[in-house]
Biopython code that builds the backbone (N, CA, C, O; Angstrom):
import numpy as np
from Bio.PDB.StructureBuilder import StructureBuilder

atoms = [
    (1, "UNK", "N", (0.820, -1.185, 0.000)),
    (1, "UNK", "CA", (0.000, 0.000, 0.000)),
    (1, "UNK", "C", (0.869, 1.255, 0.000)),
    (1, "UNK", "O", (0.644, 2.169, -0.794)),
    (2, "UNK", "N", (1.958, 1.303, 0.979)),
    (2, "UNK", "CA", (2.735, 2.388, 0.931)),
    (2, "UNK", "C", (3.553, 2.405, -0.582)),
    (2, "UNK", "O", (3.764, 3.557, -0.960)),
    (3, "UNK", "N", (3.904, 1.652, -1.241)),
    (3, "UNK", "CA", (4.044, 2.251, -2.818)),
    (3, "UNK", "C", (3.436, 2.575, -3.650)),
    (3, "UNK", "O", (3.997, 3.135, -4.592)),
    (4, "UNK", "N", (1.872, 2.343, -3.667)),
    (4, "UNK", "CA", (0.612, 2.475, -4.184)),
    (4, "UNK", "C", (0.404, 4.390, -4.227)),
    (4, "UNK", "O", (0.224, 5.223, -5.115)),
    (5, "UNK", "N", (0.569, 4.415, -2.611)),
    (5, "UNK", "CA", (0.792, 5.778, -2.174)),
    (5, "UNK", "C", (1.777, 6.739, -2.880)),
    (5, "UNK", "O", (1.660, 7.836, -3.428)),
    (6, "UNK", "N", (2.854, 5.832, -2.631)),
    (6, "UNK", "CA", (3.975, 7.111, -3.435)),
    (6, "UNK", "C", (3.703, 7.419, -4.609)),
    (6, "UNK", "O", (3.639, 8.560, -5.067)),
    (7, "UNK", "N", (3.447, 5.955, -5.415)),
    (7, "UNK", "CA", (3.489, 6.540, -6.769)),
    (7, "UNK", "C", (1.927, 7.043, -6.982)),
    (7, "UNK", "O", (1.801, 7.277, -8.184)),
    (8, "UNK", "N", (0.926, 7.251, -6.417)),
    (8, "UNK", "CA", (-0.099, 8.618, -6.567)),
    (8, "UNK", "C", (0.911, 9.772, -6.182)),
    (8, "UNK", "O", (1.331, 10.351, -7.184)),
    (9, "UNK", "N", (1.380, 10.228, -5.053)),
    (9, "UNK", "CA", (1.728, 11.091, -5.111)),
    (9, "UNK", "C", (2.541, 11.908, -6.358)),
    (9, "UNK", "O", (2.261, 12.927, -6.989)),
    (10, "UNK", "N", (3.471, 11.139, -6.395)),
    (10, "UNK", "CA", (4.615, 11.162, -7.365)),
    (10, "UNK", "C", (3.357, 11.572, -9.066)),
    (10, "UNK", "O", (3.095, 12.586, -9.713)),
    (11, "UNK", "N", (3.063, 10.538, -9.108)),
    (11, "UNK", "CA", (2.168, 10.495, -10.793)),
    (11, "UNK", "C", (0.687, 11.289, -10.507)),
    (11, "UNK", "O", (0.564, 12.158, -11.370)),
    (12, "UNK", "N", (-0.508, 11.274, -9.553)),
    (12, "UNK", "CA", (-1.389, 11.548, -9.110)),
    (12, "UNK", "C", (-2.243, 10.794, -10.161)),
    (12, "UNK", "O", (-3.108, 11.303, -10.874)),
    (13, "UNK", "N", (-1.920, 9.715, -10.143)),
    (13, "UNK", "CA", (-2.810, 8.566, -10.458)),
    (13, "UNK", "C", (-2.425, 7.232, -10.266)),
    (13, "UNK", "O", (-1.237, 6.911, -10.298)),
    (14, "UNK", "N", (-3.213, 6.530, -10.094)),
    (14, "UNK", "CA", (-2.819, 4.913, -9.920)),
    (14, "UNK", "C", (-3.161, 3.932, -11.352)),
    (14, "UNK", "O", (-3.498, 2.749, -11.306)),
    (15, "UNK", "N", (-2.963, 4.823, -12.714)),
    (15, "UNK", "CA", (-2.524, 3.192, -13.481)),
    (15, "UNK", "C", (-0.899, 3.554, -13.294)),
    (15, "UNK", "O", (-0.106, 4.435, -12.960)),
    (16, "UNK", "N", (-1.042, 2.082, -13.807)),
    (16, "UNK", "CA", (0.392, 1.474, -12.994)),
    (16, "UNK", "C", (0.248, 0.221, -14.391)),
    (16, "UNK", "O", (-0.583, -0.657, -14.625)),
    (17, "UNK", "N", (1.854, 0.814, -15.301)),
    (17, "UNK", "CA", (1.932, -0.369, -16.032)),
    (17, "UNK", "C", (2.512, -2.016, -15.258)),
    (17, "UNK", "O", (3.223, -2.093, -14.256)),
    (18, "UNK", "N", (2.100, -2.901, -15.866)),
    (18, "UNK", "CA", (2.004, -4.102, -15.358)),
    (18, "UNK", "C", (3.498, -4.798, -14.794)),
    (18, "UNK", "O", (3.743, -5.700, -13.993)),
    (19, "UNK", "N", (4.271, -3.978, -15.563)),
    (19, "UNK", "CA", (5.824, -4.799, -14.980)),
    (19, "UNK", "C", (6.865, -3.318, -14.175)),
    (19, "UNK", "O", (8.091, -3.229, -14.105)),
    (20, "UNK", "N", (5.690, -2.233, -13.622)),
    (20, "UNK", "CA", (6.251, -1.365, -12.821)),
    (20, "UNK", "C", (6.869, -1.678, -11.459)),
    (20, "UNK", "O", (6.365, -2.426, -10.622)),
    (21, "UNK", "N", (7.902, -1.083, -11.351)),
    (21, "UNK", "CA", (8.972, -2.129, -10.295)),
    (21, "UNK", "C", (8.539, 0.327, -9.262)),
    (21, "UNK", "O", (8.641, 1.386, -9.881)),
    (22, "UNK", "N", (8.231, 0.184, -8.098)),
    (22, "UNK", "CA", (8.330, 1.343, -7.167)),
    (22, "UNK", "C", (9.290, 1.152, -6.328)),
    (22, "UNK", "O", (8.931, 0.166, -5.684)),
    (23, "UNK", "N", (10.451, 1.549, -5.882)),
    (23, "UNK", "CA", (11.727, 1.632, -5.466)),
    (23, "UNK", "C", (11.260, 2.501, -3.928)),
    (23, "UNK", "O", (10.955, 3.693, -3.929)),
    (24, "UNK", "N", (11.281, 1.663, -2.723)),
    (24, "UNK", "CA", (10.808, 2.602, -1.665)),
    (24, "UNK", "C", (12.062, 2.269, -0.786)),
    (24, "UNK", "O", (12.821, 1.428, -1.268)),
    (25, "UNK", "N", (12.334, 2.708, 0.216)),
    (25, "UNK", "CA", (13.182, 2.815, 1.536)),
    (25, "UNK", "C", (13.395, 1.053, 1.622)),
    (25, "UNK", "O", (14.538, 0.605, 1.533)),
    (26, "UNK", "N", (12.538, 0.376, 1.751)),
    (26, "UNK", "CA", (12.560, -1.246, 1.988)),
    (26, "UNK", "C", (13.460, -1.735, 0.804)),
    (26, "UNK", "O", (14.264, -2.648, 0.993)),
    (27, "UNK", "N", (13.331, -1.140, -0.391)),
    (27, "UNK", "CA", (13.701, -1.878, -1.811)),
    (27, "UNK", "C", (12.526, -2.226, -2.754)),
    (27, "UNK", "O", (11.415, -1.726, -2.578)),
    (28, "UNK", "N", (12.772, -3.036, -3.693)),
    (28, "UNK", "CA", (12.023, -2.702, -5.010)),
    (28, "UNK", "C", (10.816, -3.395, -4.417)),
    (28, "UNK", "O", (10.777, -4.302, -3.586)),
    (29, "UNK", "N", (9.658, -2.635, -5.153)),
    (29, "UNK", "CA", (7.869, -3.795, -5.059)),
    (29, "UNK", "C", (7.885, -3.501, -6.454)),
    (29, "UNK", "O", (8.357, -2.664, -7.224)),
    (30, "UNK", "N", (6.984, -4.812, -6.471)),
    (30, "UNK", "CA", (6.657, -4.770, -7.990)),
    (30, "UNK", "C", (5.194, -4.387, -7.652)),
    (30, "UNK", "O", (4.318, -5.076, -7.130)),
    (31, "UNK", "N", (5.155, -2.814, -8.188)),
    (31, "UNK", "CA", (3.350, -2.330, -7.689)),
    (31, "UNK", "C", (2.558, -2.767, -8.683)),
    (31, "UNK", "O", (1.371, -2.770, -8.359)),
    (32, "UNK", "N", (2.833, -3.223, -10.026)),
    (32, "UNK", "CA", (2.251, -2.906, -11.233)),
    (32, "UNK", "C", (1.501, -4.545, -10.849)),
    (32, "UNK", "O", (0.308, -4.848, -10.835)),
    (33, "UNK", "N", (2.614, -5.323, -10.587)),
    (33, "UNK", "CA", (2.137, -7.054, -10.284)),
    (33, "UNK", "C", (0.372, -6.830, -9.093)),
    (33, "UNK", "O", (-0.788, -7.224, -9.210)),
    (34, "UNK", "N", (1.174, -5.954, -8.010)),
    (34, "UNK", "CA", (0.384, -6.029, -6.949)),
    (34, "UNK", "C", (-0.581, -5.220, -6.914)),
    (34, "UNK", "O", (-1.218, -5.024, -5.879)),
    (35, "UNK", "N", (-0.907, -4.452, -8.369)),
    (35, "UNK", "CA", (-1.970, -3.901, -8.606)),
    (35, "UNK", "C", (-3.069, -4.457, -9.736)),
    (35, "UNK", "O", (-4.176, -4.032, -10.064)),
    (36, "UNK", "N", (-2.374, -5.453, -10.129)),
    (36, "UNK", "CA", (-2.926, -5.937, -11.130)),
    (36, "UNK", "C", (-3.937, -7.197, -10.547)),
    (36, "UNK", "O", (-5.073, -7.525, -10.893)),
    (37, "UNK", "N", (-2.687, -7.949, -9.143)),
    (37, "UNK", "CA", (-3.799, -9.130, -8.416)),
    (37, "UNK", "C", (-4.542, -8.138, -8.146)),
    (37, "UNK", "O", (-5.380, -7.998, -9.037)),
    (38, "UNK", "N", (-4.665, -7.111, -7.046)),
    (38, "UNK", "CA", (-5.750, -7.051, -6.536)),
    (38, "UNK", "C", (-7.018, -6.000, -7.668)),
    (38, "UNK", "O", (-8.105, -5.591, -7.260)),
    (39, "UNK", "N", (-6.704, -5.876, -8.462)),
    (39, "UNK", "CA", (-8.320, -6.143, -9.403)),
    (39, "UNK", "C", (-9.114, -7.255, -9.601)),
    (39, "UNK", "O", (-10.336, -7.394, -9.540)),
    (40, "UNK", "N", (-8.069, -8.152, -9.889)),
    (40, "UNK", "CA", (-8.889, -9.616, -9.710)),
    (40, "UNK", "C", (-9.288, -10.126, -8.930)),
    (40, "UNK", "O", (-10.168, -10.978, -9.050)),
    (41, "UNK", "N", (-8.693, -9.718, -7.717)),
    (41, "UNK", "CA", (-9.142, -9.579, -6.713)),
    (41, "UNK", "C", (-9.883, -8.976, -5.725)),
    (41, "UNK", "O", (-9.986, -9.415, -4.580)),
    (42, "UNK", "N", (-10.443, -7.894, -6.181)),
    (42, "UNK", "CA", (-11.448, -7.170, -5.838)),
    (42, "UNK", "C", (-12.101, -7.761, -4.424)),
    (42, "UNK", "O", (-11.707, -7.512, -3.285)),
    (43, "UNK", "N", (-13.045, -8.486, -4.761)),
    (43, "UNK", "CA", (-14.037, -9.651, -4.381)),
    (43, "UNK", "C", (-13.878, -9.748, -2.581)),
    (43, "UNK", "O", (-14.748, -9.609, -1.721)),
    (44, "UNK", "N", (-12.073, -10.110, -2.415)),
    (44, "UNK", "CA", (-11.676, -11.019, -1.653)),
    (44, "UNK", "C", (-10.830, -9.975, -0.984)),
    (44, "UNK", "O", (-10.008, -10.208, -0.098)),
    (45, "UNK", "N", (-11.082, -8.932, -1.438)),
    (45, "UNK", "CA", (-9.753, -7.959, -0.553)),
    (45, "UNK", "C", (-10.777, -6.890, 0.512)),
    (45, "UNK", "O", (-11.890, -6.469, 0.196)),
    (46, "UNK", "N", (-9.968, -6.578, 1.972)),
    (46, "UNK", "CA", (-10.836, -6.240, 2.940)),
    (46, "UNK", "C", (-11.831, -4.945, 2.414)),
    (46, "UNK", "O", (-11.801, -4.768, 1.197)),
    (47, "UNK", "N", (-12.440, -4.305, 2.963)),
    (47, "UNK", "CA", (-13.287, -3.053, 2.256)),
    (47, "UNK", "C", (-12.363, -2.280, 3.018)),
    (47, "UNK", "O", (-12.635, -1.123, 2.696)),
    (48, "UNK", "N", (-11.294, -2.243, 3.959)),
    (48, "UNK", "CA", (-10.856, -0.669, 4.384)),
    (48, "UNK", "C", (-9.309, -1.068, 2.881)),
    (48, "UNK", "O", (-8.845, -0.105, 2.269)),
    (49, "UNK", "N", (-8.982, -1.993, 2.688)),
    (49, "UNK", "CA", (-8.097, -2.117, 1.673)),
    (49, "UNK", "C", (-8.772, -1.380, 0.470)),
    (49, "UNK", "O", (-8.008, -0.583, -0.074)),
    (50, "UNK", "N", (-10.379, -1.481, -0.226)),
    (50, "UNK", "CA", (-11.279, -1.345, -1.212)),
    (50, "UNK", "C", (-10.765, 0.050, -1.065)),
    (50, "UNK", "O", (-10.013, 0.606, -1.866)),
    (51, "UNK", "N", (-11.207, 0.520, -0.051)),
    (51, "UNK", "CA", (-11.086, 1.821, 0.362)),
    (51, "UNK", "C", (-10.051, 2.793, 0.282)),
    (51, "UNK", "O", (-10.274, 3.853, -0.302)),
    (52, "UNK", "N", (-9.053, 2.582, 0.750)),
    (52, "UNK", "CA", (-7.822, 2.951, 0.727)),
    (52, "UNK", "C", (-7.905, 3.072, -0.681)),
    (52, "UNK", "O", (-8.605, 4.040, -0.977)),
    (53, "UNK", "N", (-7.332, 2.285, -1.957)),
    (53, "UNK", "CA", (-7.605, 2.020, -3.341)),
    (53, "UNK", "C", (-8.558, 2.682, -3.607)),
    (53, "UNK", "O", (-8.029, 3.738, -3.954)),
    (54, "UNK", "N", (-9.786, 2.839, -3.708)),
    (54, "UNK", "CA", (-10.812, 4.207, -4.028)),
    (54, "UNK", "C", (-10.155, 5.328, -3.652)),
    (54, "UNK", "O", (-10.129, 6.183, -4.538)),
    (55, "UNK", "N", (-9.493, 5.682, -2.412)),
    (55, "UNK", "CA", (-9.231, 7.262, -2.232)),
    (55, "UNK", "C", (-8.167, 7.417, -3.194)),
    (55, "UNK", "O", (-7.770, 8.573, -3.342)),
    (56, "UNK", "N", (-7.525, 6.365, -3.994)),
    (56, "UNK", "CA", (-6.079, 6.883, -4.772)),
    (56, "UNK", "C", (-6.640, 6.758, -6.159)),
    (56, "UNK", "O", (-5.903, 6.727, -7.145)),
    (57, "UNK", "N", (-7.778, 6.695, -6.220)),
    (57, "UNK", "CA", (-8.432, 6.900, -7.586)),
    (57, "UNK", "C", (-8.611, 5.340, -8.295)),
    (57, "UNK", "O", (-9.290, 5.436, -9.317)),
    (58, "UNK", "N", (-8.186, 3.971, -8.019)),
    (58, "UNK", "CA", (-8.136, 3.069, -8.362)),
    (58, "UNK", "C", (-8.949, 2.894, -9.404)),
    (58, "UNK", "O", (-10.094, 3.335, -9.298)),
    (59, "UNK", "N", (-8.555, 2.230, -10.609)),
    (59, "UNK", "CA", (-9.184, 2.100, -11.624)),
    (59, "UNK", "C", (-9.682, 0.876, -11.710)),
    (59, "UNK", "O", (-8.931, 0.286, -12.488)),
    (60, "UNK", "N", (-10.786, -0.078, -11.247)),
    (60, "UNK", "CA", (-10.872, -1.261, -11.024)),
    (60, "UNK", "C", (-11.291, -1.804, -12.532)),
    (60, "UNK", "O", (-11.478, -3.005, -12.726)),
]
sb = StructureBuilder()
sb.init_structure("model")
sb.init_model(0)
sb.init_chain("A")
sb.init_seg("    ")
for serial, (resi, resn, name, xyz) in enumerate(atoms, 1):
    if name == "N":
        sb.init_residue(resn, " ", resi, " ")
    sb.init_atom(name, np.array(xyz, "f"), 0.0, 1.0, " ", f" {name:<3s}", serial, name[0])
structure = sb.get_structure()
């Protein structure tokens, strides 16, 4: 979630191409991977997670 974050900040949007690697303090996430499960995942992911993802504009 916290790279999800940066890169809104950074871009002020959340598409996110699919093999986007976000480089944070921890080291690399692959956000583009971990944005891509959770569309498909929608369904199965908590509603304050849904949520969070709606306030960054999520494009489901």
């Amino acid at each position: 979630m916290a790279a999800a974050r940066a890169f809104h900040h950074c871009e002020g949007r959340l598409y996110v191409a699919q093999r986007h690697i976000e480089v944070l303090d921890g080291g690399p996430v692959r956000l583009g991977q971990w944005i891509s499960n959770a569309r498909r995942r929608k369904e199965r992911l908590a509603a304050d997670r849904v949520r969070a993802l709606d306030a960054l504009s999520m494009r489901w």
